[in-house]
N, C-alpha and C positions, 0 to 999 in steps of 0.2 A: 425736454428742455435742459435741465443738468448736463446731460452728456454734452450738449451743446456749447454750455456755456466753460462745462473744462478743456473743452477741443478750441474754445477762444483763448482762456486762458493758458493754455500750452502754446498758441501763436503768440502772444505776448512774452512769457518767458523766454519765447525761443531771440525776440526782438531783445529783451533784454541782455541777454547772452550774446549776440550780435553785438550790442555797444560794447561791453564790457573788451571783447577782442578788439573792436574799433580804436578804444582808447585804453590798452591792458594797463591794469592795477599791478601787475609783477610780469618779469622778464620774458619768464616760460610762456606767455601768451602773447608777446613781440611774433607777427606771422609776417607783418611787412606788406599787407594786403591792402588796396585802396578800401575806400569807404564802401562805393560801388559792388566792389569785388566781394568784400565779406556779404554785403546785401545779397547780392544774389544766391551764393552760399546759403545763406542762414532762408531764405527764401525757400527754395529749391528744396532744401534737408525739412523744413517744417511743413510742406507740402508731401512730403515722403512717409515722413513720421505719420502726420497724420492719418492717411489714406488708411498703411499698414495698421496702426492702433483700430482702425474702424472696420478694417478688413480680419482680422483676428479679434476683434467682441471685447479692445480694452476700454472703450468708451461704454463702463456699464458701472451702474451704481455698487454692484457688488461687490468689483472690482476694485474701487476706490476702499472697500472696507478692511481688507486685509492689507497692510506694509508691505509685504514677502510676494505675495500677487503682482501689486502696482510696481514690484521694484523692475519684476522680471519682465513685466509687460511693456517697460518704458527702455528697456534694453532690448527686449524686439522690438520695437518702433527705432531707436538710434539705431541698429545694427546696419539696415539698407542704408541708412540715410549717412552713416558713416562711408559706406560703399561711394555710395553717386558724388559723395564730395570729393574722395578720389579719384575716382574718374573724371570729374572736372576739372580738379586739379590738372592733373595728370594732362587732360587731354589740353587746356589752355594756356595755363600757367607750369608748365612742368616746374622751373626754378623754387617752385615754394614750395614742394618736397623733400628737397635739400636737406631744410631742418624741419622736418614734419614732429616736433615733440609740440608746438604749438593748438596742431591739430588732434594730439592726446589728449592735451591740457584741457582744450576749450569743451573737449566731449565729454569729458568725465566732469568737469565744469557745470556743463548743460546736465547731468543724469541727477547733479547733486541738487540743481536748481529747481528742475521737475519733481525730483523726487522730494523735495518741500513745498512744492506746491501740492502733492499730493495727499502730504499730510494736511497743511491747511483747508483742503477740500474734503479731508475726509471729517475734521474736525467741525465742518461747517455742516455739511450733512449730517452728523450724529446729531448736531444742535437743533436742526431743521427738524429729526426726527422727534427727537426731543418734544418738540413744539406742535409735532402731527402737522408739520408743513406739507409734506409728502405723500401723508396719506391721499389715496383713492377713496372719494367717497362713492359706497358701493348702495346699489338696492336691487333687492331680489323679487322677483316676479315669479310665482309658485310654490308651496308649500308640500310636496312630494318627496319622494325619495334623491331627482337629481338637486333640488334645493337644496335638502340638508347636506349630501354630496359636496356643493357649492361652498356653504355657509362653513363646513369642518374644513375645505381645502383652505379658503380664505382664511380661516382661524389661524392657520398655522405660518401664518405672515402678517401679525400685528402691523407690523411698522409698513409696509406696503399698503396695508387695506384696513377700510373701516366702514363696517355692516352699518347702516343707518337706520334699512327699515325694509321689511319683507311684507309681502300685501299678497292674497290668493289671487289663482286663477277664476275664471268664472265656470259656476257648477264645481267648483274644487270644495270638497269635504271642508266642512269648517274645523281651521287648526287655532288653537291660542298661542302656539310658539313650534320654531323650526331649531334644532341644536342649543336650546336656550335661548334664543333671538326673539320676541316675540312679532307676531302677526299685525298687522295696523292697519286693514281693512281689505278691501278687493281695487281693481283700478282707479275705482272712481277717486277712493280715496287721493292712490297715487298721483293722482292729477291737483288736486290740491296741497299734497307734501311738494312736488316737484315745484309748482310756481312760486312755493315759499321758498325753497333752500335750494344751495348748489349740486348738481348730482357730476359726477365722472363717471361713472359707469351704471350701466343698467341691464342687470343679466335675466333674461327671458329662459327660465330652467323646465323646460317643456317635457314632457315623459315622450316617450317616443310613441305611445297609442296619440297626442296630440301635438306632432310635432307640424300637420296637418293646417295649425291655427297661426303657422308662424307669419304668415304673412299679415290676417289680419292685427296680430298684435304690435309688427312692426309699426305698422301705422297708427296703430291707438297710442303711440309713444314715442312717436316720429317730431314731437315738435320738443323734446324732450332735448336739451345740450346737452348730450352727455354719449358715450361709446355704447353701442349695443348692443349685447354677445348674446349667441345662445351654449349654453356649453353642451362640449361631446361629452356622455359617458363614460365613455370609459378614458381614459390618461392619457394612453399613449395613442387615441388619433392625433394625428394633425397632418390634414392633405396639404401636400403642395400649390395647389391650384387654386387656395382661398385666401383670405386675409384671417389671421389666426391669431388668439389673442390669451396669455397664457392668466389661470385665474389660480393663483399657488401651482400646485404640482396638475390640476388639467387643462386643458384645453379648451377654447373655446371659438365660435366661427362668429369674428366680428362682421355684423351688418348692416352697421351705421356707425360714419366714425366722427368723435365731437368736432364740430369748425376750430377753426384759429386755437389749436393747441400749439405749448411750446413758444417756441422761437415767432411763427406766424402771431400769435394774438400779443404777445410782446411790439412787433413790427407794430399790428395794427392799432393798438392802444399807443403807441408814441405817434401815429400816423393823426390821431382825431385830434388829439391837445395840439399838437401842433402846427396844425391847420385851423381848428377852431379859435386858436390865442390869435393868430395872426388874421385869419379871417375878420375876428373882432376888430380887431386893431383896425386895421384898414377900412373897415365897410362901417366903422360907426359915425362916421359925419355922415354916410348915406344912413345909417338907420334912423339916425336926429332927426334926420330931415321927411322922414317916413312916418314918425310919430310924432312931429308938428304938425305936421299936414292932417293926418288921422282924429287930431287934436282938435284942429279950428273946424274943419269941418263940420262937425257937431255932436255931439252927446254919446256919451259911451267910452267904454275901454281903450285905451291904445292898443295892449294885448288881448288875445282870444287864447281861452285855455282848454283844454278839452282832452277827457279820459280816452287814451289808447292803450290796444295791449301791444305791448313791447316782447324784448327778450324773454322765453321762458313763459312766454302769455301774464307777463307781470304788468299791472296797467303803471301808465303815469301820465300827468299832464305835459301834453307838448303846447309849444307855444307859436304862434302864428304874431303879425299884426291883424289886427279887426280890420274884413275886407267889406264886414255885411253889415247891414242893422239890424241892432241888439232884437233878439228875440229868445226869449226864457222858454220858450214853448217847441224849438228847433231841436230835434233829436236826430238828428245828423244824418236821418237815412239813406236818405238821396245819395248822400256824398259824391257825387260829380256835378258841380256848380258851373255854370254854362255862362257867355255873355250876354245873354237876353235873360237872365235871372234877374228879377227886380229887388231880390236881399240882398244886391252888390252897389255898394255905394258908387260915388265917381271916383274916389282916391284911390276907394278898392280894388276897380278894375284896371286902374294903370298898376297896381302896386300887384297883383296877380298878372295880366300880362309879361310884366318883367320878372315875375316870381321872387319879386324884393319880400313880399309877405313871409317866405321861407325862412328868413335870416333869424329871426329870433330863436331860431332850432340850433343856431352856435351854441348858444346857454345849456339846450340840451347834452348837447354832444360831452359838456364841457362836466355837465353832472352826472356824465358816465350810462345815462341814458339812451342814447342814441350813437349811431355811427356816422363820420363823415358821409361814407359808401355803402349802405345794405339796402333791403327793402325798404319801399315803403308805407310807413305804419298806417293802413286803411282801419275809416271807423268800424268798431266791434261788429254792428248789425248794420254795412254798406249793403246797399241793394243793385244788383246787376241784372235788370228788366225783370224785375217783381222777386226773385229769389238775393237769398244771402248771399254776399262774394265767396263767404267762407267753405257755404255748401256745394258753390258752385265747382270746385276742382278739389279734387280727394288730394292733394300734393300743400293746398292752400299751410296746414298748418305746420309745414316745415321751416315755414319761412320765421319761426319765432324761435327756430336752433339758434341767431345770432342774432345781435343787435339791430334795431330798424336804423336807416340811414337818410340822412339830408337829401341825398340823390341816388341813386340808384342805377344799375346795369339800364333797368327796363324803362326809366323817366331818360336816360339819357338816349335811347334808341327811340323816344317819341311815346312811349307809352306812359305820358301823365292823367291824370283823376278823369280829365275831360276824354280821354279817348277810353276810357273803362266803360262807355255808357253800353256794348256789346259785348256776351258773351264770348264770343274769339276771341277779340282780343284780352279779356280779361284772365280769358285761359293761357295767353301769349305773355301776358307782364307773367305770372306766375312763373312760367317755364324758364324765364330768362331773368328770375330773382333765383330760382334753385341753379340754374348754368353758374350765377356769379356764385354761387355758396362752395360749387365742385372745381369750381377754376380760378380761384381768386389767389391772386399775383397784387404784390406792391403796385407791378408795371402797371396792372389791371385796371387797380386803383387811381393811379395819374392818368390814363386813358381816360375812364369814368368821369372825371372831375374835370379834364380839358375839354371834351365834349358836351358835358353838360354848359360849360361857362360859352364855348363858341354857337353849338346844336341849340342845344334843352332849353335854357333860360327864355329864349322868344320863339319857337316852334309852334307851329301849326295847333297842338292837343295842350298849349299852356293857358292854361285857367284858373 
C-alpha cells in the first residue's frame, strides 16, 4: 500500500509541475504551450515515469530510505519520459524546440520537486516506523529447528517484522521458548490469540519429515486473516512457478494470501461508510415506518439482537427489526425461517418478504462490523437437515478471512437463509462466498448491490 500511495503522490507532483509551466513563476519556463498541450505532456511523461520506476524496483520501501538511491532512481524514471516528450514535441509541435531550454527547466524543475517529495515520504515513514506502523505482525507455528531459522531471519529486520507469539506443533517436543521468543501453547491456543488480535502473517515452519501435514494445517488456519507461508530451508530457494514471499533474508511459499490488503481494503472500507451513511440517510423514513409498525403491533422489541461470529470468528451483535414473537427460549438452530413458520408475526412477514428487516445492519456496517458486500453471517450452531452448516463443508470457515456483509455474491444469486434448507445448495452459497473472496473487484461490488436491490430483495428463497 505505501508503494502505492507514493506512485499517487508522484502523479500529483507531476500535475503540479504541469501548472507551474501552465502559468511559469520566471521566463525560463515561458514554453508557449496551450493548456491542453502541456496536459497531455505531463500526462503521457507521468505515465512513463511511472511504469519505468515499477519496472526497475523504485517503488520499494527501502528505496525511499536512502537520498543517493531515490535521487538516481527518479532520474531513471525522468530519463524515457524526457525521451517521449521529444518525440512528441518533435513529431507534433516541432516549432517548440526552437527554444527547448524551457523543457530543461521544467525537468530539472520536476527532479527537484520529486526529489522533495521523497524526502517527505521518507521522513513520514521513519515516523511510521517509529510508531511500529509498518510492522508485520508475525506468528510462528512450530518450535524446531526451521522456527528458530524463522524467528533469527525475522530478528534481523525489527522494523519490518514483529514476532507476537510462537505456539507447537501437535506431538512437537514440548519447548518453553524458540530464539528467546517464548512458546504460548499448541493450535488450540492459537485459535484463541488469533480471534483476539490482528495477525499479517502466519508462518507454518514444518521440518521437512512433516512437511506431509501441510495441508491439513492449512486448513486449521484457513479462517485466520492473515498471509500464510511455509518457509523453504534453506535461502536461496525461490521457484518461479509459486507465489513467494520473502521472510528477512529466506524464503518462503505463500499459500494463502490476506483479503483486501493495501489499496483494495482502503477501496473497501471507504466503499461501506459510504454506502451505509447514505443508505441511512435515505431509507430512514422507510425504517420509521418499519419500527412503528413493529411497535403497535404488539409487545416486544423493535430491534432483534443476536450473537454472531464475524470477522476473524470474533462474535458481535447484529441487528435485524423483530420479525418473530419474542421467545427467550429460541436458540436460533433452525435458522432458515419459512412462511408457514407461526414465530413470524404479520409485519414480520411483509418486512421479511421485502427484506426491509435487513436495514438495521447499516448501523452495523457503520461500526466496522460488517461489510456492505461479503458473506453472510449464519447463526454459530445453524442446522442443515440435522447437521451443523459449519461441519457441513470443510471450506465453511474461510468465509471469516473477511468481514460478513449486508448481502452477499451468493444472496444476490438467490441463495438466501430460506433456500439453505438443503445440503447442495448450502454447499453452493459457500463456494460462491469463497469465488467473491478470490475475485472481488470494486465493479463486483456495484454488480452485487444492483442485483440484490433489482434480483435479491423480492426473489423466490426471500424469507
Amino acid at each position: 500500500m505505501i508503494n502505492r500511495l507514493v506512485g499517487v503522490s508522484d502523479f500529483v507532483l507531476f500535475l503540479i509541475a504541469a501548472a507551474l509551466l501552465a502559468d511559469p513563476p520566471v521566463p525560463v519556463l515561458a514554453s508557449g504551450l496551450l493548456l491542453s498541450q502541456i496536459v497531455v505532456i505531463a500526462l503521457a511523461e507521468v505515465l512513463v515515469y511511472i511504469a519505468v520506476l515499477e519496472r526497475i524496483g523504485g517503488y520499494r520501501v527501502e528505496r525511499y530510505a536512502d537520498p543517493v538511491a531515490a535521487f538516481f532512481f527518479l532520474i531513471a524514471g525522468l530519463a524515457p519520459a524526457l525521451v517521449l516528450s521529444l518525440v512528441l514535441l518533435w513529431t507534433f509541435l516541432p516549432s517548440a524546440l526552437w527554444q527547448a531550454q524551457w523543457l530543461l527547466a521544467w525537468h530539472v524543475l520536476l527532479l527537484g520537486i520529486l526529489m522533495l517529495g521523497r524526502l517527505l515520504q521518507r521522513w513520514l515513514i521513519g515516523l511510521a516506523t517509529r510508531w511500529s506502523l509498518l510492522r508485520r505482525r508475525v506468528v510462528v507455528v512450530g518450535t524446531g529447528p526451521t522456527a528458530e531459522a524463522v524467528v533469527r531471519s525475522l530478528g534481523e529486520d525489527p522494523v519490518g517484522y514483529d514476532i507476537r507469539a510462537i505456539y507447537r506443533l501437535d506431538n512437537e517436543p514440548r519447548a518453553e521458548s524458540v530464539a528467546g521468543i517464548p512458546v504460548m501453547g499448541n493450535l488450540d491456543a492459537l485459535g484463541g490469540y488469533a480471534t483476539a488480535h490482528t495477525i499479517d502473517v502466519v508462518v507454518l515452519a514444518l521440518p521437512l519429515p512433516r512437511l506431509s501435514e501441510a495441508i491439513r494445517l492449512v486448513e486449521s488456519v484457513s479462517w485466520i486473516a492473515a498471509d500464510v507461508v511455509i518457509p523453504f530451508e534453506r535461502p536461496e530457494t525461490s521457484p518461479s512457478f509459486a507465489a513467494i514471499m520473502p521472510l528477512g533474508r529466506l524464503r518462503s511459499l505463500q499459500v494463502l494470501s490476506r483479503p483486501f490488503k493495501g489499496t483494495q481494503g482502503l477501496l473497501k472500507v471507504m466503499e461501506d461508510y459510504v454506502v451505509a451513511s447514505i443508505g441511512l440517510l435515505v431509507l430512514s423514513p422507510l425504517m420509521l415506518v418499519a419500527a412503528l409498525a413493529i411497535r403497535l403491533e404488539g409487545p416486544g422489541p423493535v430491534l432483534f439482537r443476536q450473537m454472531r461470529p464475524g470477522f476473524g470468528r470474533r462474535p458481535f451483535f447484529i441487528y435485524k427489526f423483530r420479525t418473530m414473537k419474542v421467545n427467550p427460549d429460541d436458540d436460533a438452530t433452525v435458522g432458515t425461517t419459512g412462511p408457514a413458520d407461526p414465530r413470524v408475526t404479520r409485519v414480520g412477514s411483509v418486512l421479511r418478504r421485502l427484506s426491509i428487516d435487513e436495514l438495521p445492519q447499516l448501523l452495523n456496517v457503520l461500526k466496522g462490523e460488517m461489510s456492505i458486500v461479503g458473506p453472510r453471517p449464519y447463526v454459530a450452531n445453524m442446522l442443515v437437515e440435522n447437521e451443523r452448516f459449519s461441519d457441513l463443508v470443510n471450506q465453511y470457515a474461510e468465509r471469516h478471512r473477511i468481514k460478513p456483509g449486508l448481502t452477499g455474491y451468493a444472496q444476490a444469486h438467490g441463495m438466501r437463509s430460506y433456500a439453505l434448507r438443503s445440503p447442495e445448495n448450502a454447499r453452493r452459497s459457500i463456494e460462491m462466498d469463497l469465488h467473491y473472496m478470490t475475485h472481488w473487484s470494486l465493479w463486483l461490488d456495484v454488480k452485487i448491490m444492483v442485483r440484490t436491490l433489482l434480483v435479491g430483495l423480492a426473489g423466490r428463497n426471500v424469507f
